[in-house]
C-alpha positions as CSV (number, residue, x, y, z in Angstrom):
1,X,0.0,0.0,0.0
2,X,1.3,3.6,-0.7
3,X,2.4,5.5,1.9
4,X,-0.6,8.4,1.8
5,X,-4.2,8.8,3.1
6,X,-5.6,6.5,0.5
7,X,-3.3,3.8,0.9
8,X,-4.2,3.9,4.8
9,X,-8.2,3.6,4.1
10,X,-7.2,0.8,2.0
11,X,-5.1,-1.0,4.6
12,X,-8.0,0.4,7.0
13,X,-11.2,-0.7,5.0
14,X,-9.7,-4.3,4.6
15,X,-8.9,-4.6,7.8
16,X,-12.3,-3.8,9.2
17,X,-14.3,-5.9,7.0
18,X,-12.3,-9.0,8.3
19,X,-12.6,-8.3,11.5
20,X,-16.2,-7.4,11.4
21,X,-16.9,-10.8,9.0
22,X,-14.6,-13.0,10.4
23,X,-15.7,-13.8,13.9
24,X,-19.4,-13.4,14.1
25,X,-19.4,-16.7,16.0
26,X,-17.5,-14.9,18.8
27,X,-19.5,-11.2,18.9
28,X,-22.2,-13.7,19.5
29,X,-21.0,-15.5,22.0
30,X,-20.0,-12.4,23.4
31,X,-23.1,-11.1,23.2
32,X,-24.5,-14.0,25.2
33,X,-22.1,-13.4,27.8
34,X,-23.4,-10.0,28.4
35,X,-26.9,-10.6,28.2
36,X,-27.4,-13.2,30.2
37,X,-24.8,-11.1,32.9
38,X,-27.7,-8.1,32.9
39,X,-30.5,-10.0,33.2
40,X,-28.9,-11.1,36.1
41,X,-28.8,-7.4,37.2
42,X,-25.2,-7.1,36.4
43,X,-23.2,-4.5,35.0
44,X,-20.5,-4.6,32.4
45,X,-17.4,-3.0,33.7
46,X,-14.8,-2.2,31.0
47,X,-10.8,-1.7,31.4
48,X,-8.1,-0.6,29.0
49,X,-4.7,0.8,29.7
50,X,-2.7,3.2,27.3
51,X,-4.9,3.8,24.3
52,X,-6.7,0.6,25.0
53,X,-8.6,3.0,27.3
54,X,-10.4,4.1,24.4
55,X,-12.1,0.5,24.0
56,X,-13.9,1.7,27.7
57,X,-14.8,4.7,26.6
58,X,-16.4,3.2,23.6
59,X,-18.6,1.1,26.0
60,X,-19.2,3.0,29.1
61,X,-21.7,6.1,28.5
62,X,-21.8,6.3,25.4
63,X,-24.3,7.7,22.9
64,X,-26.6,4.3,21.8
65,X,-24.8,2.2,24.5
66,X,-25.8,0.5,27.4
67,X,-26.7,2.5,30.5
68,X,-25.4,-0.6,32.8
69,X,-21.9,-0.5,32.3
70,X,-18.7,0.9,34.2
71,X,-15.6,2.3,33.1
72,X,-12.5,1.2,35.1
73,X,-9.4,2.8,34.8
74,X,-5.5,3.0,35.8
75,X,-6.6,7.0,36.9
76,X,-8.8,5.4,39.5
77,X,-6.1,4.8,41.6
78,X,-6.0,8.9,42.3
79,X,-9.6,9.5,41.7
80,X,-11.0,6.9,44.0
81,X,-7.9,5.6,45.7
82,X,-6.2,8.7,47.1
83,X,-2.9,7.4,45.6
84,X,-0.7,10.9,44.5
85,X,-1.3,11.6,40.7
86,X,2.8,11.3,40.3
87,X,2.1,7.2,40.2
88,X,0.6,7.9,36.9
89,X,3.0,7.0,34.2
90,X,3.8,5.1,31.0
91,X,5.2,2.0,32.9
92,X,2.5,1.7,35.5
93,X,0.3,-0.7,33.1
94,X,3.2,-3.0,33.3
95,X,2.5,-3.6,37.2
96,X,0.8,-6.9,38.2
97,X,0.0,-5.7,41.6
98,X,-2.1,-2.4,40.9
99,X,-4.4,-5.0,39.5
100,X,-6.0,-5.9,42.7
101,X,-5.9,-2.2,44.0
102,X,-8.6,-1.6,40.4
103,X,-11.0,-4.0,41.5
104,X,-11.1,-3.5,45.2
105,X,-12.0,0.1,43.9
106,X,-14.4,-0.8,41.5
107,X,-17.8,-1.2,42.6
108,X,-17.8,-4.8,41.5
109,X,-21.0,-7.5,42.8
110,X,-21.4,-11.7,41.5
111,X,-23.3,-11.4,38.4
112,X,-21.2,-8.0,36.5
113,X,-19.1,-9.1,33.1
114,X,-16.1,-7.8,32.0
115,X,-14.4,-6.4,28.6
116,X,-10.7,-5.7,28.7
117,X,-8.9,-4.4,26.1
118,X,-5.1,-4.4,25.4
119,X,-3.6,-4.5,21.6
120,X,-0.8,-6.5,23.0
121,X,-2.2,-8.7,25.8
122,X,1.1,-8.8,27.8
123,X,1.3,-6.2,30.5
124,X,1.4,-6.9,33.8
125,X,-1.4,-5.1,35.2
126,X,-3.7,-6.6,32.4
127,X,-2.9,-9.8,32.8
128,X,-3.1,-9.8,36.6
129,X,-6.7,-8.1,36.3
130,X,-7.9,-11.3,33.9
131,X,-6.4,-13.3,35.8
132,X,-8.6,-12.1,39.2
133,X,-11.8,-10.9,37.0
134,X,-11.7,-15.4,36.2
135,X,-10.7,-16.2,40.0
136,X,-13.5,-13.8,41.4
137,X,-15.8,-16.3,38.9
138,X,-17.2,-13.7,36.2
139,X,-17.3,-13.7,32.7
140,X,-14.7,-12.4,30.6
141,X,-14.5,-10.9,27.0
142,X,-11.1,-9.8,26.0
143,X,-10.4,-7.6,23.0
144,X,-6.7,-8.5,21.4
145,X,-4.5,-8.1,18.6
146,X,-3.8,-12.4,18.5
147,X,-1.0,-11.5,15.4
148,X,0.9,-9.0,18.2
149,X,0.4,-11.3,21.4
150,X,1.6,-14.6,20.1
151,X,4.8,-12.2,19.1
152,X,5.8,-10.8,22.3
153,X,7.0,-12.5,25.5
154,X,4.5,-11.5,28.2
155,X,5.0,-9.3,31.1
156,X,3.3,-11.2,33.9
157,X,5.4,-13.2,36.2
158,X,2.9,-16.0,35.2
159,X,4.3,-15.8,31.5
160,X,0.2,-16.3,30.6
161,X,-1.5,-13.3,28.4
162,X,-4.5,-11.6,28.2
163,X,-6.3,-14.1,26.2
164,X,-5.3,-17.0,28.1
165,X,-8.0,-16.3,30.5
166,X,-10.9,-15.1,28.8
167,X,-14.3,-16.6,28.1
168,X,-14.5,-15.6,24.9
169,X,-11.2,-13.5,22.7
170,X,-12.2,-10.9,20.0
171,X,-9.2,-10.3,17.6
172,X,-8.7,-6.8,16.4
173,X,-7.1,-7.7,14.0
174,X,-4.1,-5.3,14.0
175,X,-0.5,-6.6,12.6
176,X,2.5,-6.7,14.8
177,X,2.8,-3.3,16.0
178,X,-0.4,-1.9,15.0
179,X,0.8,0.2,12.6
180,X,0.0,-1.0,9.2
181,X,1.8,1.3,6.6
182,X,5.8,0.6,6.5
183,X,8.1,3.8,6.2
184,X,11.5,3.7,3.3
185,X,14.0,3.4,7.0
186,X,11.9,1.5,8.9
187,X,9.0,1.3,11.4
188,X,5.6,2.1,10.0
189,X,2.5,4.5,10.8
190,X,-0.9,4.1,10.7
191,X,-2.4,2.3,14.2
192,X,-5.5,0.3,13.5
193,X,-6.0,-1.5,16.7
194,X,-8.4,1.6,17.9
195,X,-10.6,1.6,15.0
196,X,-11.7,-2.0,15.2
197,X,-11.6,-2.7,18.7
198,X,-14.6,0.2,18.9
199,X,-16.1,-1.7,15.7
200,X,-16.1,-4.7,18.0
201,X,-17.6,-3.3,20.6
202,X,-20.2,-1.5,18.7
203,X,-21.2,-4.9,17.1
204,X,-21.4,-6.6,20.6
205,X,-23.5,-3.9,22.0
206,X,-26.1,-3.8,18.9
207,X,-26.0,-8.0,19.3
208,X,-27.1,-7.5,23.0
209,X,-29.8,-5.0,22.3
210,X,-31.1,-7.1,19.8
211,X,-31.3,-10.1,22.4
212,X,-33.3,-7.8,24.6
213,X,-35.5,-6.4,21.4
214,X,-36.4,-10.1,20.5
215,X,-37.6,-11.0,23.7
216,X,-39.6,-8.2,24.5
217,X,-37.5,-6.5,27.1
218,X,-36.5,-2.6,27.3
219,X,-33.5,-2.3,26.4
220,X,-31.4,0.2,29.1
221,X,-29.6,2.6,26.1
222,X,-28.2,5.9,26.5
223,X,-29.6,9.2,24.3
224,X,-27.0,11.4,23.7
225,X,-26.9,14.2,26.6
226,X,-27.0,16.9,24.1
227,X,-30.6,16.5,22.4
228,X,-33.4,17.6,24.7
229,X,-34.6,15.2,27.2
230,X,-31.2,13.6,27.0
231,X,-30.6,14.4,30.2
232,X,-33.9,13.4,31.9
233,X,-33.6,10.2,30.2
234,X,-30.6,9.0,31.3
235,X,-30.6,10.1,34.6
236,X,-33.5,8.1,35.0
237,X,-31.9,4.5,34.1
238,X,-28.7,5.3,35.6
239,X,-30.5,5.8,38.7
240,X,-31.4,2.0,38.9
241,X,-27.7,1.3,38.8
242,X,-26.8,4.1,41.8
243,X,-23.1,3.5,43.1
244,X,-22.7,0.7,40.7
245,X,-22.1,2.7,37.1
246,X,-18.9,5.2,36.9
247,X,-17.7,7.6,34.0
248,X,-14.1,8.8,35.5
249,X,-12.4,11.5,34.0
C-alpha cells in the first residue's frame, strides 16, 4: 500500500471488513455473555490501559450504549484511591500488583461481566486483572490483537497473556505493532488496533440489544446528553444502577 491517506483507508477498509466478518461466531458469543450477565442485574465493567482505554470509553456512557456498564481505569487509583497523581506513568500498566488495587475500587457484585482491552495482551497489570476478574468467577471478553500477542513475550510473572484467560477472545485484528503502513528506514504509521476494537464493541452492543428487542425487554440505552430530554432520560436509568455505574475523568 502507498504510503498516503488513501493507501491507509485501503489498509484500513480491509482490515475492518475482516474483522467485522470474520468472527461473528465470537460477537455472539460475546453477546451471550453479556446478556445473560444483565438479566442477572449485572453490569459490564470495562478496562483498558494506554490507548486501549479508548475501547472503555467506547462502551461506558456512550451515545446508543448500554446505561449498565462501568468504566475502570488505571486514573482510578488517584480518583477513588487517594494514591498521588505522580504514580501515573507510562510504565504503571506493566504492574501486576495495581491489578487488585482496580478491582477492590471498582464497585464490583457476582453477576457483573467484563471487557478488557489491550492490543498487546502482555502487560502486567492486564494480565493480573484477567487473571482475578476469572478467579473472582465472572465472565470475561477480551479484545486483542492475536498476530501482536503470540509475538511478544508476556510481562506477567505468570508468563500467561491476556487471552489465556478469557471466556471468549475478539481479535482486532491489527498486525505486529499496530501500525499497518511501512516507512522507506523503517517502522511504519498508521495504528488500527483503535478503530476496530470500537467496531467490536459497537457490534457486541447492537447484538445484546437485539437479544433484549427479541424478547420483549426494554433495552437500558443511553440518548446522547446533548438532544433535549437527554438528560432526563438517562438520569432516569442510571438511577437503577446508583453506586454501581462510573464515567471517571
Amino acid at each position: 500500500m502507498t504510503l498516503s491517506a488513501e493507501g491507509y483507508l485501503a489498509t484500513v477498509t480491509g482490515t475492518i471488513e475482516r474483522v467485522a466478518t470474520g468472527q461473528r461466531e465470537e460477537v455472539h458469543r460475546a453477546a451471550d455473555l453479556i446478556t445473560a450477565a444483565l438479566r442477572a442485574d449485572g453490569v459490564v465493567h470495562a478496562f483498558g490501559t494506554g490507548h486501549s482505554e479508548a475501547l472503555s470509553m467506547e462502551i461506558a456512557g456512550r451515545a446508543g450504549g448500554l446505561v449498565p456498564t462501568n468504566r475502570i481505569a488505571l486514573r482510578d487509583l488517584v480518583l477513588y484511591g487517594g494514591e498521588p497523581a505522580d504514580i501515573l506513568g507510562p510504565t504503571l500498566e506493566r504492574d501486576p500488583t495495581v491489578a487488585h488495587r482496580l478491582y477492590a475500587l471498582a464497585p464490583v457484585r457476582e453477576p457483573d461481566v467484563f471487557v478488557v482491552a489491550s492490543n498487546s495482551g502482555v502487560n502486567g497489570a492486564i494480565v493480573e486483572f484477567a487473571s482475578l476478574v476469572k478467579e473472582r468467577g465472572h465472565g470475561l471478553v477480551a479484545i486483542t490483537s492475536r498476530e501482536h500477542s503470540a509475538q511478544v513475550e508476556s510481562r506477567h510473572p505468570s508468563g500467561r497473556k491476556l487471552a489465556d484467560f478469557a471466556d471468549v477472545v475478539l481479535d482486532n485484528g491489527a498486525p505486529y505493532g499496530d501500525a499497518t503502513l511501512p516507512l522507506p528506514g523503517g517502522g511504519a504509521v498508521g495504528a488500527v488496533s483503535s478503530i476496530t476494537a470500537a467496531l467490536l464493541a459497537q457490534q457486541m452492543v447492537l447484538e445484546v440489544v437485539a437479544r433484549l428487542v427479541a424478547a420483549g425487554e426494554t433495552p437500558p440505552v443511553y440518548l446522547s446528553a446533548n438532544i433535549p430530554a437527554g438528560d432526563a432520560h438517562n438520569h432516569t436509568l442510571e438511577a437503577r444502577y446508583a453506586g454501581r455505574i462510573r464515567r471517571g475523568a
